[in-house]
N, C-alpha and C positions, 0 to 999 in steps of 0.2 A: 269892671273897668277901673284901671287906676288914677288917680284925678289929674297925671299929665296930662295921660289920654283924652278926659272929657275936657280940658281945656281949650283941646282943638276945635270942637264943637259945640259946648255952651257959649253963649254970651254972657248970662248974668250967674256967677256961678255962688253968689246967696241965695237963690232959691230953691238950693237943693242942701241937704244933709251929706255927709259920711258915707251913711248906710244906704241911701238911695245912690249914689254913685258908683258903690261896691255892687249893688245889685244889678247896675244897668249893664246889659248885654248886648250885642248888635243881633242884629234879626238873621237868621240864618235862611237860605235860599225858602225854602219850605215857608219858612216861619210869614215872610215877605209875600209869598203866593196868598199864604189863607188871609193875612192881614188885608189883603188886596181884594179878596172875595168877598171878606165879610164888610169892605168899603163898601164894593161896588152893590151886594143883596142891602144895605142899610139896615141891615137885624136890629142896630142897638146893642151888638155886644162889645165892642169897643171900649175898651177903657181912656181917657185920657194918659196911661201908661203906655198901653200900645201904641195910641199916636206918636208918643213919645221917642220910641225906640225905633220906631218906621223913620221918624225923622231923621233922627239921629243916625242910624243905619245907611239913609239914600245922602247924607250929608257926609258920612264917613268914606261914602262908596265915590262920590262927585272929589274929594280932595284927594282919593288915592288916583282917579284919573286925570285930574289934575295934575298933579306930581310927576306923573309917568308921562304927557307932553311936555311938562317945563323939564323933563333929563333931557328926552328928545329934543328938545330943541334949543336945549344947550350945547347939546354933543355935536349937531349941526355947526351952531356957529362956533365949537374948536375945532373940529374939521375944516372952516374957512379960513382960520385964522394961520 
């Protein structure tokens, strides 16, 4: 991820390095299910990295559908206008 990208969705962005923001990836469909499962079983295999990237991921996911009401409902009111 490049660190425009994570400025979208960190807030404190000193407590991350370079290398850890070059690493972060968002969770892919699959990747989201098993994170979800091994939530829900509470194994303990969870890293504080996985939390991570779930976050990040459902917070990337929440502002891209964000974005796609506020076009709609822009376009709306130039439509009225």
């Amino acid at each position: 991820m490049t660190i425009e990208e994570f400025k979208k969705y960190a807030i404190d962005l000193k407590r991350f390095n370079i290398a850890e923001v070059e690493e972060l990836t968002l969770m892919q469909p699959d990747e989201l299910d098993q994170y979800q499962t091994e939530l829900e079983r509470d194994t303990g295999n969870l890293s504080n990295w996985d939390h991570f990237r779930a976050f990040i991921t459902m917070k990337a996911k929440v502002k891209t559908y964000e974005d796609v009401v506020l076009n709609h409902i822009n376009s709306i009111r130039e439509e009225g206008e």
